[in-house]
C-alpha positions in Angstrom: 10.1 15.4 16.8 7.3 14.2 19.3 8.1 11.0 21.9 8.2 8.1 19.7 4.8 5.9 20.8 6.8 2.9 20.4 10.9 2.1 21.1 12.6 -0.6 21.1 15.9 -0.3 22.5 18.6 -3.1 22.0 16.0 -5.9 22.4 17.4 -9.8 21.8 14.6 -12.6 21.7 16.3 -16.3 22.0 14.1 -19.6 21.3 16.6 -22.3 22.5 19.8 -22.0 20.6 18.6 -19.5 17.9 18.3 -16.2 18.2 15.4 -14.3 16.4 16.0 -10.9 17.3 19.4 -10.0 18.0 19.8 -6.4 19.5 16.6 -4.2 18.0 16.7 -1.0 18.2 13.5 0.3 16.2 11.3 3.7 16.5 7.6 3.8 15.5 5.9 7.5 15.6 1.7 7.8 16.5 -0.4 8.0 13.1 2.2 6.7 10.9 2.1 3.7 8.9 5.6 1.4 9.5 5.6 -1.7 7.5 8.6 -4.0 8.3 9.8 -6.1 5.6 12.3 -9.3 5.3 12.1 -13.1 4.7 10.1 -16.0 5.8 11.4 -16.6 9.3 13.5 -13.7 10.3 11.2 -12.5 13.4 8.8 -10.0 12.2 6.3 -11.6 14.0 7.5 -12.4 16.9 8.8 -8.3 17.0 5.0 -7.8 16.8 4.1 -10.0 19.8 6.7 -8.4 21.8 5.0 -5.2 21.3 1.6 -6.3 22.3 2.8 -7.9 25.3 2.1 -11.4 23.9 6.3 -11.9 24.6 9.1 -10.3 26.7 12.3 -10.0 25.7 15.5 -11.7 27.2 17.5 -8.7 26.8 16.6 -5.2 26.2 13.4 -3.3 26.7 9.9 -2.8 24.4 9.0 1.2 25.9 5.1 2.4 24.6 4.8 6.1 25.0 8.2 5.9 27.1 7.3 3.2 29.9 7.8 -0.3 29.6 5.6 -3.5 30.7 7.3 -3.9 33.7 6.9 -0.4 34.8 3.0 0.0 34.4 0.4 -0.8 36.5 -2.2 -3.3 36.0 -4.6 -0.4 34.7 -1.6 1.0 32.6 -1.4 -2.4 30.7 -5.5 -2.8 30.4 -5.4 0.6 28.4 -2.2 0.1 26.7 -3.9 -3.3 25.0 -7.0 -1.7 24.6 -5.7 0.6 22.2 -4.6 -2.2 20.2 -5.8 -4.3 17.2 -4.3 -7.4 16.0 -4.8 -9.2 12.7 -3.0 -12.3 12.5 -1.2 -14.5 9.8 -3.1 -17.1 9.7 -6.8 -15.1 10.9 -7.3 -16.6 14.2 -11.2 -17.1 13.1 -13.4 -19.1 15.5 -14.7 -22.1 13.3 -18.5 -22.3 15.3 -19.3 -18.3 14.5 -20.1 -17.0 11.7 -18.7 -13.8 9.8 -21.1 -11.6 11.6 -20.4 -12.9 15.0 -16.8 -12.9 14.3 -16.5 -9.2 13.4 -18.9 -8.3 15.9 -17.0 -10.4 19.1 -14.5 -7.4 19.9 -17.1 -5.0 20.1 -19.0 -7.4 22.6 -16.2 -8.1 24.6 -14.7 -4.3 24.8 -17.6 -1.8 24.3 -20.7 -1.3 26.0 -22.5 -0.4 22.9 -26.1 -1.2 22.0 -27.2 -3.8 19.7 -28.2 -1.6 17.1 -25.0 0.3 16.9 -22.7 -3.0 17.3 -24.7 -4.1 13.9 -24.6 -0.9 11.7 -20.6 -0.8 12.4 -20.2 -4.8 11.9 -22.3 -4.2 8.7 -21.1 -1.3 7.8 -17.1 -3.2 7.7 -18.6 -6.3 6.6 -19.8 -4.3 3.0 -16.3 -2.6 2.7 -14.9 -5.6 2.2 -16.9 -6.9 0.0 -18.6 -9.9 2.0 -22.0 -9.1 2.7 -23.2 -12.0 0.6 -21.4 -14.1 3.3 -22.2 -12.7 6.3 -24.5 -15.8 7.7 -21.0 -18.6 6.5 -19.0 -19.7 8.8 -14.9 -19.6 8.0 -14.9 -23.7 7.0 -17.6 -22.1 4.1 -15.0 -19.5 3.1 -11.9 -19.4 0.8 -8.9 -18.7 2.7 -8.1 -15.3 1.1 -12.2 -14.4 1.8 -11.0 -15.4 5.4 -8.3 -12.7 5.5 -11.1 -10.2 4.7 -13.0 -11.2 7.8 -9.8 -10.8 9.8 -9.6 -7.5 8.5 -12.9 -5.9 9.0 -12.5 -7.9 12.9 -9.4 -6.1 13.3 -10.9 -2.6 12.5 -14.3 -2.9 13.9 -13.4 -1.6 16.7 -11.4 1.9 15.7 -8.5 0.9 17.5 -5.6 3.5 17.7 -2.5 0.8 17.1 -2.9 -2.1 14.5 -1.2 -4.6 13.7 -1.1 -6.4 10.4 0.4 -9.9 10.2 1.2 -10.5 6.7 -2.7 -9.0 5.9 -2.7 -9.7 2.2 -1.4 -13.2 1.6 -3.7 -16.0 -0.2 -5.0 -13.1 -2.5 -4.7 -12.5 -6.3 -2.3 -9.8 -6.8 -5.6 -7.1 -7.5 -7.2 -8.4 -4.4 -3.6 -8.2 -2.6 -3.1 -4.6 -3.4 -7.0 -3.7 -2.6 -6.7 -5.1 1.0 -3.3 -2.5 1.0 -5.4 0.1 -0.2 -8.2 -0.5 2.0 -5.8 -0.6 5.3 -4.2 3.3 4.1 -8.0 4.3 3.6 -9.0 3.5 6.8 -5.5 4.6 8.5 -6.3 8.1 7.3 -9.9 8.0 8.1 -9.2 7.0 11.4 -5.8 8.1 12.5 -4.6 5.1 13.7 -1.2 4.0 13.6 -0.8 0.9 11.3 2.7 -1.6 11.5 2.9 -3.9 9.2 4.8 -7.1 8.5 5.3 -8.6 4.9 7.5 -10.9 3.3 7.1 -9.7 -0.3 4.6 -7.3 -1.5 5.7 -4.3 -3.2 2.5 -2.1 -3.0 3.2 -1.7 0.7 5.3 0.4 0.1 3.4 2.8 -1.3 1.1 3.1 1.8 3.9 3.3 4.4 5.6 6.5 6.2 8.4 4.5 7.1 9.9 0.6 6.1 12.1 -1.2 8.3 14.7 -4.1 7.2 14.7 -6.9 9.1 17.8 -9.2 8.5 19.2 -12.0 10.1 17.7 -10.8 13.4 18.7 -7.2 13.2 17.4 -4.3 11.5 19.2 -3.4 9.4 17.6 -0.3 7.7 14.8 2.2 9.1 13.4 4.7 6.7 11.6 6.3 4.1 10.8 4.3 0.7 13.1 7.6 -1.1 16.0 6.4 1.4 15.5 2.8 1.0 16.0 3.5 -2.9 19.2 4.5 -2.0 19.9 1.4 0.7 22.7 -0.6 -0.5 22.3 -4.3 1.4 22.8 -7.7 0.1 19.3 -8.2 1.3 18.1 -5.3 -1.3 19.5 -7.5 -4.3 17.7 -10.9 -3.3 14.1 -8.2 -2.6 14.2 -6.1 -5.6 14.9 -9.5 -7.6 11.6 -10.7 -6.0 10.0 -7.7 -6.6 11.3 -7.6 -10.6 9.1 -10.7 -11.0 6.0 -9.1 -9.4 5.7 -5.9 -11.6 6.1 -7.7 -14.5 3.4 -10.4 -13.3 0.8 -7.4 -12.2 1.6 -4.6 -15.2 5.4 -4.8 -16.7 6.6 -2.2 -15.0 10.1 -2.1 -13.7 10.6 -1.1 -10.1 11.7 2.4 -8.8 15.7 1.3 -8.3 15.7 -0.5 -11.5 13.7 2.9 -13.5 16.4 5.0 -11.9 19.5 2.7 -13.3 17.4 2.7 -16.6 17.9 6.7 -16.5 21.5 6.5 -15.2 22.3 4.1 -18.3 20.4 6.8 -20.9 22.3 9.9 -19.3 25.5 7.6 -19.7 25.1 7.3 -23.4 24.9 11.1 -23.5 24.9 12.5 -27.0 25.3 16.2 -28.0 22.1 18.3 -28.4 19.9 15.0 -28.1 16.9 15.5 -25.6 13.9 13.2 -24.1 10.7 13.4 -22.7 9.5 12.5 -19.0 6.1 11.7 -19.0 3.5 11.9 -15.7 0.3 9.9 -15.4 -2.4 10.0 -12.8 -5.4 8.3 -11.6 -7.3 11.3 -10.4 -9.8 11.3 -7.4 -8.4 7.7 -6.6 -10.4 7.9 -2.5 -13.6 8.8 -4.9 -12.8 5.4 -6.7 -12.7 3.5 -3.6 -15.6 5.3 -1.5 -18.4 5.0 -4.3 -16.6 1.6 -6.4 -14.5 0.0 -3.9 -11.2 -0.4 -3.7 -11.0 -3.4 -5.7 -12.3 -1.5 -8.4 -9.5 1.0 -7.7 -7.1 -1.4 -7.8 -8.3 -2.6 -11.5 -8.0 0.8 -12.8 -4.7 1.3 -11.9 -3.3 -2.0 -12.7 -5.3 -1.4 -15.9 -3.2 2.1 -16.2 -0.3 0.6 -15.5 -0.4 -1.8 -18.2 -2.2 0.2 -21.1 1.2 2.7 -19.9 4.1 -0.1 -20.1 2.4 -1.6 -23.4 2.0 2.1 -25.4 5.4 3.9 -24.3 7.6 1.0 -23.8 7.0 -0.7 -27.2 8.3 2.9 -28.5 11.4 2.7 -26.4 10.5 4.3 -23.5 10.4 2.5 -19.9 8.0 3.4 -16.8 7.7 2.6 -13.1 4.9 3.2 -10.5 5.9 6.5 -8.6 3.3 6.0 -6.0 -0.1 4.8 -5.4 -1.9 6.4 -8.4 1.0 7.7 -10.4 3.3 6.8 -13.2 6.4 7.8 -14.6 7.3 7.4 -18.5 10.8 8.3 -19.9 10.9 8.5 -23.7 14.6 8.2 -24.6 15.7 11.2 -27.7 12.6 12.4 -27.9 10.9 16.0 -28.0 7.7 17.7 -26.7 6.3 17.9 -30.3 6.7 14.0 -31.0 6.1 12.8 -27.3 2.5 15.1 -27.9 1.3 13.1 -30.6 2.2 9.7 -29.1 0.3 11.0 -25.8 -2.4 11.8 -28.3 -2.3 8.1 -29.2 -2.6 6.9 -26.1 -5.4 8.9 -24.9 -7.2 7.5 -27.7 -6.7 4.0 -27.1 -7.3 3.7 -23.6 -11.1 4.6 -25.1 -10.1 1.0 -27.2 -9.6 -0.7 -23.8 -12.5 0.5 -22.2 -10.3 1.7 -19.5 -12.9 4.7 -19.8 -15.4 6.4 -21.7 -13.1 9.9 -23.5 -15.0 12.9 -23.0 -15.4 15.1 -25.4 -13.8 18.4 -26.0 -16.4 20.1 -24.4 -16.3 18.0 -21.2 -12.5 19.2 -20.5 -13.4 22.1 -18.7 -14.3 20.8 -15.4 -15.0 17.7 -13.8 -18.6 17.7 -13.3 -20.0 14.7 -14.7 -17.3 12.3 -14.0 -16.7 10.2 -10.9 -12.8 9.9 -12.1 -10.3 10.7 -14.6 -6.5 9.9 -16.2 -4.3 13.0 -16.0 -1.3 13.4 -18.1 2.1 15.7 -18.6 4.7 16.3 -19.8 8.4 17.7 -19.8 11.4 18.0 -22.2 14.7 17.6 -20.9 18.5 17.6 -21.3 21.5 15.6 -20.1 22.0 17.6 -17.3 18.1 17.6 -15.9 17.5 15.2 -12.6 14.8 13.3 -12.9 12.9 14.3 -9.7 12.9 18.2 -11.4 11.4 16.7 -15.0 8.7 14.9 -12.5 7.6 17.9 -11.0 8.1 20.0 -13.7 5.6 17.2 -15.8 3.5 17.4 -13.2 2.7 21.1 -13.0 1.5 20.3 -16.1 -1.1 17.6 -16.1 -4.1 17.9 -17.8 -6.6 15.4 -17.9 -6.8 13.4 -21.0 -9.8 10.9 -20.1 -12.7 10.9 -17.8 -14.9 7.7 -16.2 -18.2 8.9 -17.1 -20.6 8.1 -14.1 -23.1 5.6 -15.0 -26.4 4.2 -13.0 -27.1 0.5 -13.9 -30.1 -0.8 -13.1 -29.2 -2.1 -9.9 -28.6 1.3 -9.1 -25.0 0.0 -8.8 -22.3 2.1 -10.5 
């Protein structure tokens, strides 16, 4: 594996008598997204400042591409921080400018671009985040979660190659929440920058994260992929996935990843002869066309949307259902077969016409996808006792057919 672009190697941060960081040893890899997680209060700030030489530690050392602070040279520090974005907790806006000349300041204090170029990329953020109709306000004028959405587009205006997100979501409805998430793995892609991340309790993170990180009492405790931290046994993993419970049955109903898998264990523990079940696979196809032509709010709507119309069809027949990843959900229907689980797909399909989650194509349209800017994909797979789950997933998966299409359509406006 390459040089990690970021170590930090046994590093202990005291403020008085308490100690915030107690011995860190943490790895973060260029163009990967690392989001650190923990409660209120337990330093994941403060392991952000220390990166972006805001703190030093009292023991230890912070290495960035294998030298630390002290080792560089006044030059070497310049271009280490200019590779670096920050978005702060609590926005850091300047009250006398407004949104434009907030977004814009980086690029005026780092860039020798033109005018015209500084205000087709500050525009051009501004619009992605959906306040164009507040460009001329000042932050007093704003809501505090429209403020996080100028902090955003500052922190991004200038294509940095390291960001840092303090808590980027918080003060935001749980659709807005999960847009901003979607919106910072959009642009991580796009750009190839390497994100890190701080949250306290936002489960969608997850799904836009190469790696998550456990910070507890000071120490990290876990350093991973979201498929090892299902596996993570820490008394800090009961309190979270508690928290977390509550928040996918606020935003769809859905139970989380650990608590589907237990779900499953209990079924396969009940094991009865010859009896077999269903796995079902649902996906929101061309999700980046969603967000490029609707937004990502509007992304986020449909797949909350899914989510629902999936927990409120399959679970009231028994079944239970988690969110797999960004756009995709799993469905388990307990002692069932293909031939039954067909015809309550069938249903399904038809109602999410009855929820206006889209407009069904006709037979005729299932051919191809011409004519649609997006569509819900579906499989399925029959299994026994003895199946895992991840081979029913992929076996589901192989094959999805679509089962309902968002028909493009031109308003007046000429807005879709």
């Amino acid at each position: 594996m390459a040089r990690p672009l970021i170590e930090f190697k046994n590093v202990t941060k005291r403020f008085g008598d308490e100690t915030v960081l107690d011995g860190v040893n943490l790895t973060i890899h260029e163009r990967q997204t690392t989001t650190i997680i923990g409660k209120s209060g337990v330093g994941k700030s403060v392991l952000l400042k220390h990166i972006v030489g805001l703190l030093r530690p009292d023991e230890g050392t912070v290495l960035f591409q294998g030298k630390s602070f002290g080792e560089m040279t006044n030059k070497e520090k310049d271009a280490h921080l200019r590779q670096m974005s920050y978005m702060f907790q609590d926005n850091a806006l300047f009250d006398s400018m407004t949104v434009f000349d907030n977004v814009a300041l980086p690029l005026e204090q780092t860039t020798n671009m033109d005018r015209e170029m500084i205000n087709q990329r500050v525009m051009d953020r501004i619009k992605e985040v959906e306040l164009r109709h507040a460009v001329d306000k000042y932050p007093g004028q704003l809501s505090e979660g429209m403020q996080k959405r100028v902090a955003l587009s500052r922190a991004l205006v200038t294509e940095p190659k390291i960001v840092f997100f303090d808590e980027p979501a918080t003060g935001q409805d749980p659709v807005r929440r999960n847009a901003i998430l979607a919106m910072i793995a959009d642009y991580q892609r796009r750009l190839g920058f390497t994100a890190l991340l701080v949250s306290h309790d936002i489960p969608d993170v997850f799904f836009i994260s190469n790696q998550i990180v456990v910070l507890y009492e000071g120490k990290v405790v876990f350093q991973g992929t979201l498929k090892e931290f299902d596996e993570f046994q820490h008394p800090f993993v009961d309190e979270f996935i508690t928290s977390l419970e509550v928040m996918q049955k606020n935003l769809s109903g859905l139970h989380s990843r650990r608590t589907f898998k237990v779900r499953y264990q209990q079924m396969l523990d009940q094991e009865r002869l010859n009896d077999h079940f269903v796995v079902g696979v649902f996906s929101l196809k061309n999700h980046d066309q969603i967000c490029h032509k609707l937004g990502h709010t509007t992304a986020q709507k449909a797949i909350r949307t899914l989510g629902k119309h999936i927990h409120e069809h399959f679970d009231g027949l028994g079944g239970f259902s988690t969110r797999q990843s960004s756009e995709v959900f799993i469905t388990v229907l307990p002692f069932s077969n293909m031939e039954e689980a067909t015809e309550i797909l069938n249903e399904f399909a038809r109602g999410l016409k009855e929820e206006r989650l889209t407009d069904m194509p006709s037979d005729g349209h299932l051919r191809g996808m011409s004519g649609f800017d997006f569509a819900v994909s579906a499989g399925l797979a029959e299994g026994g006792f003895d199946d895992e789950i991840e081979t029913l997933v992929q076996r589901a998966r192989s094959r999805e057919k679509m089962i309902a299409g968002f028909e493009r359509k031109i308003g007046a406006t000429g807005h879709y």
